[in-house]
PDB file of the backbone (N, CA, C, O) and the ligand in Angstrom, with CONECT records:
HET     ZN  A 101       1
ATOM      1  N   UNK A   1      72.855  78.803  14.202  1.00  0.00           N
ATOM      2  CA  UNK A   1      71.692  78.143  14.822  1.00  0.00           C
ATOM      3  C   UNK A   1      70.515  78.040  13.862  1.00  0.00           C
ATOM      4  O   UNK A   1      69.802  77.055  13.671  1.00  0.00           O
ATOM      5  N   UNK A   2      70.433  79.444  13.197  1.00  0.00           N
ATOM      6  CA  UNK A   2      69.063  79.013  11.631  1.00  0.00           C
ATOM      7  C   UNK A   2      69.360  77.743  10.947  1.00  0.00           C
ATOM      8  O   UNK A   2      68.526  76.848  10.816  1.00  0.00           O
ATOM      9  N   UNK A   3      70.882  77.675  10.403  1.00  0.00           N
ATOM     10  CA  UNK A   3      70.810  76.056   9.860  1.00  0.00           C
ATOM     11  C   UNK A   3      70.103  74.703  10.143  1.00  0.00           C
ATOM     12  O   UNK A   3      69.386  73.961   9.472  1.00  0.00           O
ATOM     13  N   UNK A   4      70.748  74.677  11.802  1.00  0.00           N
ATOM     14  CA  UNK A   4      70.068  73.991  12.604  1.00  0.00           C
ATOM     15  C   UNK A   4      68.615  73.472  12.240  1.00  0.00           C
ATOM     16  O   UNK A   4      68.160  72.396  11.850  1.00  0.00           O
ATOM     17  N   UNK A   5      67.941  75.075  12.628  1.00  0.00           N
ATOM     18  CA  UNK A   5      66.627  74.721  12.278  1.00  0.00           C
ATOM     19  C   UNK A   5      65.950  74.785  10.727  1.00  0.00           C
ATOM     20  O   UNK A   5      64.745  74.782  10.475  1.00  0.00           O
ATOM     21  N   UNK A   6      67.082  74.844   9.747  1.00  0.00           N
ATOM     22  CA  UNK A   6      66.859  74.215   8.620  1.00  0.00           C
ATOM     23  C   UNK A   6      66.731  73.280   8.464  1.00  0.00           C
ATOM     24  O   UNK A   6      65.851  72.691   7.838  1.00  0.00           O
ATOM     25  N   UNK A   7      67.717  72.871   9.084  1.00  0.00           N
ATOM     26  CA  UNK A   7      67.813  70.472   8.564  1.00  0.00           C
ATOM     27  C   UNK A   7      66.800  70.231   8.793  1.00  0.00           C
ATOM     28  O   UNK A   7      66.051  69.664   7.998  1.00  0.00           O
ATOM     29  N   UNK A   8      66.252  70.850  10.782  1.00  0.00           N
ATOM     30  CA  UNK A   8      65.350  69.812  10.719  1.00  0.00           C
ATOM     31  C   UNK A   8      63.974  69.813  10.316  1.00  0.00           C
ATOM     32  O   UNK A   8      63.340  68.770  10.153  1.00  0.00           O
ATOM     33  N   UNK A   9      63.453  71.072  10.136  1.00  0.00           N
ATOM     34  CA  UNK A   9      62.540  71.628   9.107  1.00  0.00           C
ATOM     35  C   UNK A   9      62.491  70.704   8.024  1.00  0.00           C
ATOM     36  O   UNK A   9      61.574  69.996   7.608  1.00  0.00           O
ATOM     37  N   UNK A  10      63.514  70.838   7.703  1.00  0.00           N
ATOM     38  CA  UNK A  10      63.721  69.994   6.172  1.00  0.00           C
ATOM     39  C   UNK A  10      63.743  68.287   6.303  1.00  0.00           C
ATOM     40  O   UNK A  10      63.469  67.566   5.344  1.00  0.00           O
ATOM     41  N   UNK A  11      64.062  67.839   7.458  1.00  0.00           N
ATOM     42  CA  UNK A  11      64.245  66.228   7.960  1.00  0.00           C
ATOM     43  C   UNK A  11      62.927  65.720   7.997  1.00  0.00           C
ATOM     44  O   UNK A  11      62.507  64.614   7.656  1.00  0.00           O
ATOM     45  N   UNK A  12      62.075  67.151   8.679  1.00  0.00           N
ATOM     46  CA  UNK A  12      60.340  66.697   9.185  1.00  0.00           C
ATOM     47  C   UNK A  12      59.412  66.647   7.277  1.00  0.00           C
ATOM     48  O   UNK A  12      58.586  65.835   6.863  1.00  0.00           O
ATOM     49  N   UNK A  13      59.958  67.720   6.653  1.00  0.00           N
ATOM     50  CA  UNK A  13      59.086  67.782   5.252  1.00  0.00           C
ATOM     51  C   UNK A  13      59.711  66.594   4.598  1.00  0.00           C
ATOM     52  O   UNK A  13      58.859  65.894   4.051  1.00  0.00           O
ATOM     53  N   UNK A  14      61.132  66.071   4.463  1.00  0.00           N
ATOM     54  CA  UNK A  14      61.121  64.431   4.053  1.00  0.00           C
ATOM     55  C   UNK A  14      60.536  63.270   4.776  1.00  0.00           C
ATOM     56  O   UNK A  14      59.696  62.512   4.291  1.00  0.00           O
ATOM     57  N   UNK A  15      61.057  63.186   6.010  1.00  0.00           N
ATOM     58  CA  UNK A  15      59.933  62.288   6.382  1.00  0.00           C
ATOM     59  C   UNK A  15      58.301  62.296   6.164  1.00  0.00           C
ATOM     60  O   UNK A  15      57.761  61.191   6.123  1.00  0.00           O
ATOM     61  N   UNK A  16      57.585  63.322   6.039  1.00  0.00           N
ATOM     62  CA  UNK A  16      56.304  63.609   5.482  1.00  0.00           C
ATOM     63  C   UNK A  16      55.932  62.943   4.499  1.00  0.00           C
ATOM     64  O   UNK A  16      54.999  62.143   4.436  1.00  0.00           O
ATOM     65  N   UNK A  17      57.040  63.430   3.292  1.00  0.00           N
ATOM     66  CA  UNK A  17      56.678  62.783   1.915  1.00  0.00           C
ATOM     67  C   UNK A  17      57.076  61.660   1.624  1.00  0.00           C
ATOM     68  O   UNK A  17      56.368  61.083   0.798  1.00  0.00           O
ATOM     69  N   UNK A  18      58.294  60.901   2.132  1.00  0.00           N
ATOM     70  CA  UNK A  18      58.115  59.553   2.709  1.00  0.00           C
ATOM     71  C   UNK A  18      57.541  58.347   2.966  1.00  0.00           C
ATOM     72  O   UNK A  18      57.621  57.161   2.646  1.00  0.00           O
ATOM     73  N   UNK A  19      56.431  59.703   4.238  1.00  0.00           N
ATOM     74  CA  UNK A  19      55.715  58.516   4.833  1.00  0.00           C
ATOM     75  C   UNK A  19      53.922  58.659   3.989  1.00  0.00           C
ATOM     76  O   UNK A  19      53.019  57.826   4.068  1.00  0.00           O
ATOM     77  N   UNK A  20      53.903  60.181   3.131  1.00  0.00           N
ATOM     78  CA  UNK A  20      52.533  60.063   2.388  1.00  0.00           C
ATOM     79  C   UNK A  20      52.122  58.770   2.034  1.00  0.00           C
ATOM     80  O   UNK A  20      51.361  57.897   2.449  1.00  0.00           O
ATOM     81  N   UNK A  21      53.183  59.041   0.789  1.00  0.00           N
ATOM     82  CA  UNK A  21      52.480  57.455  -0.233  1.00  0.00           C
ATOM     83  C   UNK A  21      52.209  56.302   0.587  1.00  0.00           C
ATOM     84  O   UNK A  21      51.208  55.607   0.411  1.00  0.00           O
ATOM     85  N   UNK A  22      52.977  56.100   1.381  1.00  0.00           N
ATOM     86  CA  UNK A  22      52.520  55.024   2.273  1.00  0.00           C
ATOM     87  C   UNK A  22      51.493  54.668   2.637  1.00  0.00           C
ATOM     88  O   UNK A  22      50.913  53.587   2.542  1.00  0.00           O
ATOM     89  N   UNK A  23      51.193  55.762   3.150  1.00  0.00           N
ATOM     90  CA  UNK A  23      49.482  55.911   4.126  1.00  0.00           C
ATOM     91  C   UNK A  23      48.793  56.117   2.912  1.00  0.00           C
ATOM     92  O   UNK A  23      47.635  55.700   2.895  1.00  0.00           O
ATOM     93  N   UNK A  24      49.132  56.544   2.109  1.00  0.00           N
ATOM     94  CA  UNK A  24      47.865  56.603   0.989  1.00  0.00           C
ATOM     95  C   UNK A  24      47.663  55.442   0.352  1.00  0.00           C
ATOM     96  O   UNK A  24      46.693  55.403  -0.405  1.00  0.00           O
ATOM     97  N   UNK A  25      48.594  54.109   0.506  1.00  0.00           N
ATOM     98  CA  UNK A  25      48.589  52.939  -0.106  1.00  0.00           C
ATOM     99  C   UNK A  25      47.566  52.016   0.821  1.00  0.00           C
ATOM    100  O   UNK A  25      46.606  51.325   0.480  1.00  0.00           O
ATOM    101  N   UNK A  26      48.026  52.220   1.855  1.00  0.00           N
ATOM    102  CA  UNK A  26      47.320  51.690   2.720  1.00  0.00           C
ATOM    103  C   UNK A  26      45.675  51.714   3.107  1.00  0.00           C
ATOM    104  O   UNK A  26      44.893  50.837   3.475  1.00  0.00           O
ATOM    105  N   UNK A  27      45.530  53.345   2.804  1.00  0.00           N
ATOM    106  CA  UNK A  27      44.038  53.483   3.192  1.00  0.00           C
ATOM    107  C   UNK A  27      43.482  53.362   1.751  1.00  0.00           C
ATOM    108  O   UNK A  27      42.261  53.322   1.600  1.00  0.00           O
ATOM    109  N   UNK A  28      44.297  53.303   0.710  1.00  0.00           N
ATOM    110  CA  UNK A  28      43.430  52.359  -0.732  1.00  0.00           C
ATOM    111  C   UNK A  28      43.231  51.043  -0.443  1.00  0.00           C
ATOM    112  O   UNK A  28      42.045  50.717  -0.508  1.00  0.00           O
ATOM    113  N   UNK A  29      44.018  50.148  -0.137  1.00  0.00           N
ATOM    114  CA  UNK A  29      44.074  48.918  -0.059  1.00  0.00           C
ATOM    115  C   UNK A  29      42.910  48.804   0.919  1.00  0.00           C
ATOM    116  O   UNK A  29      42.295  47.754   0.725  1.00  0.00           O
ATOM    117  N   UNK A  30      42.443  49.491   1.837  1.00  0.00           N
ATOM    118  CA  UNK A  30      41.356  49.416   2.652  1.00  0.00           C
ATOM    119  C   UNK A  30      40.261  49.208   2.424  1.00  0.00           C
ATOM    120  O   UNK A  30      39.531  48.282   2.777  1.00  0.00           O
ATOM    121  N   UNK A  31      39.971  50.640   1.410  1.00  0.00           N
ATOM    122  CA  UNK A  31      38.958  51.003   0.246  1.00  0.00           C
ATOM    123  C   UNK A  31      38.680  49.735  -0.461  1.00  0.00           C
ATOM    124  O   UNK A  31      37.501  49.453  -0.676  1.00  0.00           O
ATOM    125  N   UNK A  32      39.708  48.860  -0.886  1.00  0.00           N
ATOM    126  CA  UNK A  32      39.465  48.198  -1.929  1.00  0.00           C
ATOM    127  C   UNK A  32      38.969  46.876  -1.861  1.00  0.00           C
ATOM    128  O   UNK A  32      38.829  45.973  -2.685  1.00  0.00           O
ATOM    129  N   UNK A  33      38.669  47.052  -0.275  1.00  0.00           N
ATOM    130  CA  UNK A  33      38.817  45.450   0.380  1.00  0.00           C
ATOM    131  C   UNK A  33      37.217  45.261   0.054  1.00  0.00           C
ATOM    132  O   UNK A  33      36.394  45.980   0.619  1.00  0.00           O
ATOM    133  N   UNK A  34      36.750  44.056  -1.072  1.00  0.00           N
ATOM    134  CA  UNK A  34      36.260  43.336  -1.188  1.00  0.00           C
ATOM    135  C   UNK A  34      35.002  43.290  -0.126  1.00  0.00           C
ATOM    136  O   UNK A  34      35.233  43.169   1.077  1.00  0.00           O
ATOM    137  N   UNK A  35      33.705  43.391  -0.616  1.00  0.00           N
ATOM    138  CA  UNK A  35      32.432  42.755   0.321  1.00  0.00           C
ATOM    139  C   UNK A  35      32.461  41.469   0.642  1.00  0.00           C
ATOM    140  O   UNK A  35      33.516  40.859   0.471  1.00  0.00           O
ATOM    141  N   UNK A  36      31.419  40.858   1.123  1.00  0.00           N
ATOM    142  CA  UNK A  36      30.960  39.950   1.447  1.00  0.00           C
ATOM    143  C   UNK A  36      31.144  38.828   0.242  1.00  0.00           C
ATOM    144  O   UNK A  36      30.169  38.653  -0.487  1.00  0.00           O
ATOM    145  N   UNK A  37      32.214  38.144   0.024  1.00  0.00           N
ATOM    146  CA  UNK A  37      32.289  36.953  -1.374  1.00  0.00           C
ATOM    147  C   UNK A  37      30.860  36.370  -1.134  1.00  0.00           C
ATOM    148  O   UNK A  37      30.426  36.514   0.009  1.00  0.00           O
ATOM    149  N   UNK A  38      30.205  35.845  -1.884  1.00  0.00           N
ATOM    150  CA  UNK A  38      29.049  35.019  -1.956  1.00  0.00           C
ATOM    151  C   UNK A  38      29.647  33.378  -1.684  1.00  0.00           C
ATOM    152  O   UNK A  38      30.726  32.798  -1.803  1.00  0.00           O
ATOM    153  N   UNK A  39      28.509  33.099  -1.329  1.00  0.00           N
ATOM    154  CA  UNK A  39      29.157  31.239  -1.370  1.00  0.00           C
ATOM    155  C   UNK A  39      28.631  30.532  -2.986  1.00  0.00           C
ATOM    156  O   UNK A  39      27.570  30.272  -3.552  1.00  0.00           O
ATOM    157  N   UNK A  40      29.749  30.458  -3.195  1.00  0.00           N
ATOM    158  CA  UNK A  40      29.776  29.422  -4.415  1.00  0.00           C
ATOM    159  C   UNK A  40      28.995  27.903  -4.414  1.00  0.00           C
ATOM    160  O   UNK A  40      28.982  27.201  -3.402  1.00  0.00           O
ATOM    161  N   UNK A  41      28.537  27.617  -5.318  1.00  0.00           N
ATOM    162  CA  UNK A  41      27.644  26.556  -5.147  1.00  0.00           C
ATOM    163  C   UNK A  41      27.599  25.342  -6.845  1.00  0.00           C
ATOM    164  O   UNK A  41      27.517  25.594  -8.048  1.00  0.00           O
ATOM    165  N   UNK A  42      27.695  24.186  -6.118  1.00  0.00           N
ATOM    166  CA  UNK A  42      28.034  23.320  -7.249  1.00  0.00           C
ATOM    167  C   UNK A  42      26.516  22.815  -7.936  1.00  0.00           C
ATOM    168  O   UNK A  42      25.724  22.306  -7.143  1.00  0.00           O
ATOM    169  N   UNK A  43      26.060  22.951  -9.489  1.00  0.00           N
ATOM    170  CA  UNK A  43      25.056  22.227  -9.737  1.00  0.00           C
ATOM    171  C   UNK A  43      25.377  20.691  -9.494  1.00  0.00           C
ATOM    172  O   UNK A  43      26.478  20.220  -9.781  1.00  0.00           O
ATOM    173  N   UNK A  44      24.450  20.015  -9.002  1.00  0.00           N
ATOM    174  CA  UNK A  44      24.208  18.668  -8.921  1.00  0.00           C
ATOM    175  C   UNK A  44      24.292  17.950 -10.201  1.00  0.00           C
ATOM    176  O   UNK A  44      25.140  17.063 -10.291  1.00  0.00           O
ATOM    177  N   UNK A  45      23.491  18.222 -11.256  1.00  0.00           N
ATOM    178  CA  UNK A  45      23.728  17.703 -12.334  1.00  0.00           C
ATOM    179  C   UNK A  45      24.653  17.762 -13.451  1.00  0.00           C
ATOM    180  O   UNK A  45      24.785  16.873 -14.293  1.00  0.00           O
ATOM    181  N   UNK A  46      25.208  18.725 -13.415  1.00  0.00           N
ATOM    182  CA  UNK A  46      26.101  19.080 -14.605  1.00  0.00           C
ATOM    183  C   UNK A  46      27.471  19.989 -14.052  1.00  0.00           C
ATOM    184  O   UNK A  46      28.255  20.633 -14.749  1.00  0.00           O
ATOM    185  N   UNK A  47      27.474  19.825 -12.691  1.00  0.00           N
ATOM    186  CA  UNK A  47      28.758  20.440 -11.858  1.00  0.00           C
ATOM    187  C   UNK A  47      28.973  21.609 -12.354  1.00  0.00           C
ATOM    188  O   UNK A  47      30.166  21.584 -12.657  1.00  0.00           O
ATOM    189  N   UNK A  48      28.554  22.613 -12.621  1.00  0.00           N
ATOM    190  CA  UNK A  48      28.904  24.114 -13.023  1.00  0.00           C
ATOM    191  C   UNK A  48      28.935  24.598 -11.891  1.00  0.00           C
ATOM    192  O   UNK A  48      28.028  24.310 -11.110  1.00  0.00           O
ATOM    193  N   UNK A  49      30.032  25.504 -11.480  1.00  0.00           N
ATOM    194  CA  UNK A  49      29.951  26.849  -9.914  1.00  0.00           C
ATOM    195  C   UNK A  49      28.940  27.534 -10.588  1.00  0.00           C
ATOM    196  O   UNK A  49      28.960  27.801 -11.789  1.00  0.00           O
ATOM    197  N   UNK A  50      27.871  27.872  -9.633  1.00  0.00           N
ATOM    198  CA  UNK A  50      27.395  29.535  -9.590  1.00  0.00           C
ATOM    199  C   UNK A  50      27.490  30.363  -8.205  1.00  0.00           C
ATOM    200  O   UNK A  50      28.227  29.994  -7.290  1.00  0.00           O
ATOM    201  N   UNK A  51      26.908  31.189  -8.155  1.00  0.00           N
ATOM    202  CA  UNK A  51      26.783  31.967  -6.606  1.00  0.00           C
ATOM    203  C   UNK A  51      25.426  31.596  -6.165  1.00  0.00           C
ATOM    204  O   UNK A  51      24.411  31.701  -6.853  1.00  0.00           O
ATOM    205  N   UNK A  52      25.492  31.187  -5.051  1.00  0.00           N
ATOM    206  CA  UNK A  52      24.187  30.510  -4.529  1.00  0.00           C
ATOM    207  C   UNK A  52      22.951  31.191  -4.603  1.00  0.00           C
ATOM    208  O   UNK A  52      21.945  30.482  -4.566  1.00  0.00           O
ATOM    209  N   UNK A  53      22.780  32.656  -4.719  1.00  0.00           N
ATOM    210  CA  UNK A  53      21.393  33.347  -5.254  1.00  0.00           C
ATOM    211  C   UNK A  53      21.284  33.154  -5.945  1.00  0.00           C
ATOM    212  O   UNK A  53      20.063  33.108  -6.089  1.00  0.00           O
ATOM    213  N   UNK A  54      22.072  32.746  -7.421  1.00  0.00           N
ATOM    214  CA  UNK A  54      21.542  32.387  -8.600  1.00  0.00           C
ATOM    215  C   UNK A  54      21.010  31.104  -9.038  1.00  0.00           C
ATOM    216  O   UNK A  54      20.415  30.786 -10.067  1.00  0.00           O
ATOM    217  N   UNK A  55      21.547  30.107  -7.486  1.00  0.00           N
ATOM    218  CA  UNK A  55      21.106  28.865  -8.100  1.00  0.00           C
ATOM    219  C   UNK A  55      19.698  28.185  -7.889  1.00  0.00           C
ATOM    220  O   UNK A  55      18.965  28.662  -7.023  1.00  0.00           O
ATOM    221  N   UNK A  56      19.446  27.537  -8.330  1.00  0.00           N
ATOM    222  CA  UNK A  56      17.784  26.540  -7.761  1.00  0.00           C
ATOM    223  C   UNK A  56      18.030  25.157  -7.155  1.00  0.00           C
ATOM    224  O   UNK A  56      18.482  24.108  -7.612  1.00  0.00           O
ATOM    225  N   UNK A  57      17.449  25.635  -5.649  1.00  0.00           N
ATOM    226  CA  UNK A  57      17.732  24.328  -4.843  1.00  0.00           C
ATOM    227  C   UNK A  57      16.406  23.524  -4.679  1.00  0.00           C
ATOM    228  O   UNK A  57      15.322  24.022  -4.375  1.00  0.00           O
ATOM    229  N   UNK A  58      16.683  22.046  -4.956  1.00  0.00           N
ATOM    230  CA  UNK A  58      15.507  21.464  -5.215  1.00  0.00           C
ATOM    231  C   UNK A  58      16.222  20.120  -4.554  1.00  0.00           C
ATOM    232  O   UNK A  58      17.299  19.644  -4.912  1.00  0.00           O
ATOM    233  N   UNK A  59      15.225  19.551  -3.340  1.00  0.00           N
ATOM    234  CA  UNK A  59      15.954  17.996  -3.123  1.00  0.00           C
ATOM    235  C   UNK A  59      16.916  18.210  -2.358  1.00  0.00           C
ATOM    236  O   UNK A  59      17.861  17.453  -2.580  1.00  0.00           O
ATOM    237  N   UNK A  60      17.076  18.949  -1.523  1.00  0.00           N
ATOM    238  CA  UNK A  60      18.439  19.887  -0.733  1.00  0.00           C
ATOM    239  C   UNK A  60      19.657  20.009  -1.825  1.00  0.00           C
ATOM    240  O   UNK A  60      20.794  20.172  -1.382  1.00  0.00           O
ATOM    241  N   UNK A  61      19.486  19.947  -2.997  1.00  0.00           N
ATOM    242  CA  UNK A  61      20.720  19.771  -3.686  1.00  0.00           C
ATOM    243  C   UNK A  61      20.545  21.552  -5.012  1.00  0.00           C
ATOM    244  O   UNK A  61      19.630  21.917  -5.750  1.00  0.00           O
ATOM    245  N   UNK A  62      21.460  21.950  -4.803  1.00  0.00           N
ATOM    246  CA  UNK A  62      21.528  23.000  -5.848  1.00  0.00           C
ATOM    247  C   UNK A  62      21.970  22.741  -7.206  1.00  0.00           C
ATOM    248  O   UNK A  62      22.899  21.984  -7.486  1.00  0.00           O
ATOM    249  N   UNK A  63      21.178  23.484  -8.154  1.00  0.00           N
ATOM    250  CA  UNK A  63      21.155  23.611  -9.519  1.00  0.00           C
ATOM    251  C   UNK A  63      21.321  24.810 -10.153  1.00  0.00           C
ATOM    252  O   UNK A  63      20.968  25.920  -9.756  1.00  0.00           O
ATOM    253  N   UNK A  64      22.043  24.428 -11.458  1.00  0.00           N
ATOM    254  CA  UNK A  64      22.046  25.740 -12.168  1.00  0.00           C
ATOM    255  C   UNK A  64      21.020  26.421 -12.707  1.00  0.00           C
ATOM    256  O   UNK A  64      21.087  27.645 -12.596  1.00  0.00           O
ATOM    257  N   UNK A  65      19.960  25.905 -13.335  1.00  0.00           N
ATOM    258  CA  UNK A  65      18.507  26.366 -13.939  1.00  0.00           C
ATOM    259  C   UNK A  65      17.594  25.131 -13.523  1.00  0.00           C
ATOM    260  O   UNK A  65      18.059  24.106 -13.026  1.00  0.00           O
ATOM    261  N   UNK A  66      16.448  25.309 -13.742  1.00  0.00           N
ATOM    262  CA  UNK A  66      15.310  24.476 -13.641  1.00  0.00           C
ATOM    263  C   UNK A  66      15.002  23.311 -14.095  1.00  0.00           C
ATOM    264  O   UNK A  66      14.420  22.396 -13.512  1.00  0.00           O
ATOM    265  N   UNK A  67      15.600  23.387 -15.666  1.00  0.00           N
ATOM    266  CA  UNK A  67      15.739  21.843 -16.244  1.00  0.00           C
ATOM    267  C   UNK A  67      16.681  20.767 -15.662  1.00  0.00           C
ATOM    268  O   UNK A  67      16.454  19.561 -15.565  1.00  0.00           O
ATOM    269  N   UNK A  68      17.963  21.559 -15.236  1.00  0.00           N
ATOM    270  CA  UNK A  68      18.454  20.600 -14.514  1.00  0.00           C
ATOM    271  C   UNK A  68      17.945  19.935 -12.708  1.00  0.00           C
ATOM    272  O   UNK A  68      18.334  19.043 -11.954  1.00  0.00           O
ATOM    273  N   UNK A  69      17.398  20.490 -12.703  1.00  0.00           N
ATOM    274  CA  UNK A  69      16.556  20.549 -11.556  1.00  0.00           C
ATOM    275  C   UNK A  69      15.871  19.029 -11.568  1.00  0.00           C
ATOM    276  O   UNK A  69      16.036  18.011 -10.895  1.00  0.00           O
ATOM    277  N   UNK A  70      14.916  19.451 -12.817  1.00  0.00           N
ATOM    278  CA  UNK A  70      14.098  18.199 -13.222  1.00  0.00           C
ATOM    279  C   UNK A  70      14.908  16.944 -13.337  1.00  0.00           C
ATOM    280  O   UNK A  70      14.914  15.962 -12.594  1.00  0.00           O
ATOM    281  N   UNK A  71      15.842  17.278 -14.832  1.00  0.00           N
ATOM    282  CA  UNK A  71      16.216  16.219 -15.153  1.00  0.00           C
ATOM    283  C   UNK A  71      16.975  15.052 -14.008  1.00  0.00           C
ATOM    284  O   UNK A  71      17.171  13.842 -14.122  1.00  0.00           O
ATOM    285  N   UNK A  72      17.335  16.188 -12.696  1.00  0.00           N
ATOM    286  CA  UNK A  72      18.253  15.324 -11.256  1.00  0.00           C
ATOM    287  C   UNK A  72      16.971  14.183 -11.037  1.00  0.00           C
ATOM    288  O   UNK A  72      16.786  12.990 -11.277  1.00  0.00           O
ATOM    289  N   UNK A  73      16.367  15.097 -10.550  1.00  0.00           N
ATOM    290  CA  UNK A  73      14.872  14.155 -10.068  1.00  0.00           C
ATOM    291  C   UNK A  73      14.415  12.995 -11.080  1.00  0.00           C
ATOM    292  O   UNK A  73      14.197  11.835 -10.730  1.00  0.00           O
ATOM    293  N   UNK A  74      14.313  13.440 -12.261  1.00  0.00           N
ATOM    294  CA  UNK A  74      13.764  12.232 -13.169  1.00  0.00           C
ATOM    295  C   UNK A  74      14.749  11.352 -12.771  1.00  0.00           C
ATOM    296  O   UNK A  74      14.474  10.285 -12.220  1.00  0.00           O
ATOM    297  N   UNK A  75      15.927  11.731 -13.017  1.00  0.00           N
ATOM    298  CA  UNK A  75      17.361  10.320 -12.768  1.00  0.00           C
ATOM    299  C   UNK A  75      16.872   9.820 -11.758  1.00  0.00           C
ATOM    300  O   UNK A  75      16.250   8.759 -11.821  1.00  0.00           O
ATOM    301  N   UNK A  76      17.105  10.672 -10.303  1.00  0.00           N
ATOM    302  CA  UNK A  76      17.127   9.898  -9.444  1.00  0.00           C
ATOM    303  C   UNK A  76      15.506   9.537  -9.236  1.00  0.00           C
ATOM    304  O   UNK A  76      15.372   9.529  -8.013  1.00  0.00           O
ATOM    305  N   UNK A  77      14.346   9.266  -9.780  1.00  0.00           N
ATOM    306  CA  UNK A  77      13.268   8.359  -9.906  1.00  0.00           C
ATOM    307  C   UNK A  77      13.411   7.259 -10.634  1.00  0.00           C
ATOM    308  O   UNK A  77      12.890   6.164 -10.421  1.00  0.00           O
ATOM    309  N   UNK A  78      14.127   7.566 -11.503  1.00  0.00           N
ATOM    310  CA  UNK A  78      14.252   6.407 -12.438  1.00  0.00           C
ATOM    311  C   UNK A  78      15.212   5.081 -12.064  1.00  0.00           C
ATOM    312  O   UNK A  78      15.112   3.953 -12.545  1.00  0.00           O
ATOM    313  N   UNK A  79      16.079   5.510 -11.158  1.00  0.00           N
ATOM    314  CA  UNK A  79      17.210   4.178 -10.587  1.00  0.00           C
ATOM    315  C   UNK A  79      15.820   3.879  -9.092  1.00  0.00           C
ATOM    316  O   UNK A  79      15.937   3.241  -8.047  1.00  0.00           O
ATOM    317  N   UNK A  80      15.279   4.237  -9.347  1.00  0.00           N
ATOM    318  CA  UNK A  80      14.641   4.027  -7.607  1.00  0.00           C
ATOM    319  C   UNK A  80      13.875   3.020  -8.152  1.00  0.00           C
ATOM    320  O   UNK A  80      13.109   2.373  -7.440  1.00  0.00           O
TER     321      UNK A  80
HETATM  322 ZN    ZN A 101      23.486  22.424 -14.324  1.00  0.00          ZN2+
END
């Protein structure tokens, strides 16, 4: 009857180690999960992505820096 309660002693400490890594994969992959992505944002003038805090919106239209900013506006004054 001790055998008995060898195996399964021994059935419960394999399934344990088994099922560790598992759960430890899992609650990393949790950990690892990514914030809030930013919204990506196209300059108007020269089409570069940035992340929209970095960009300058002028004209409802976003830009990468300030000159391009201008230079949108001069264009679009100049066909007007
Ligand atoms: Zn630009």
């Amino acid at each position: 009857m001790i055998f008995k309660w060898i195996i399964l002693i021994a059935l419960g400490f394999l399934v344990f180690w088994l099922l560790k890594p598992f759960r430890g994969k899992q609650k990393h992959s949790v950990d690892t999960t990514p914030g809030a992505i930013e919204d990506m944002v196209r300059c108007t003038y020269c089409g570069v992505h940035l992340p929209e805090s970095e960009g300058i919106i002028g004209d409802g239209q976003h830009f990468c820096c300030v000159e391009h900013r201008q230079l949108y506006l001069q264009s679009r004054s100049c066909h007007k």
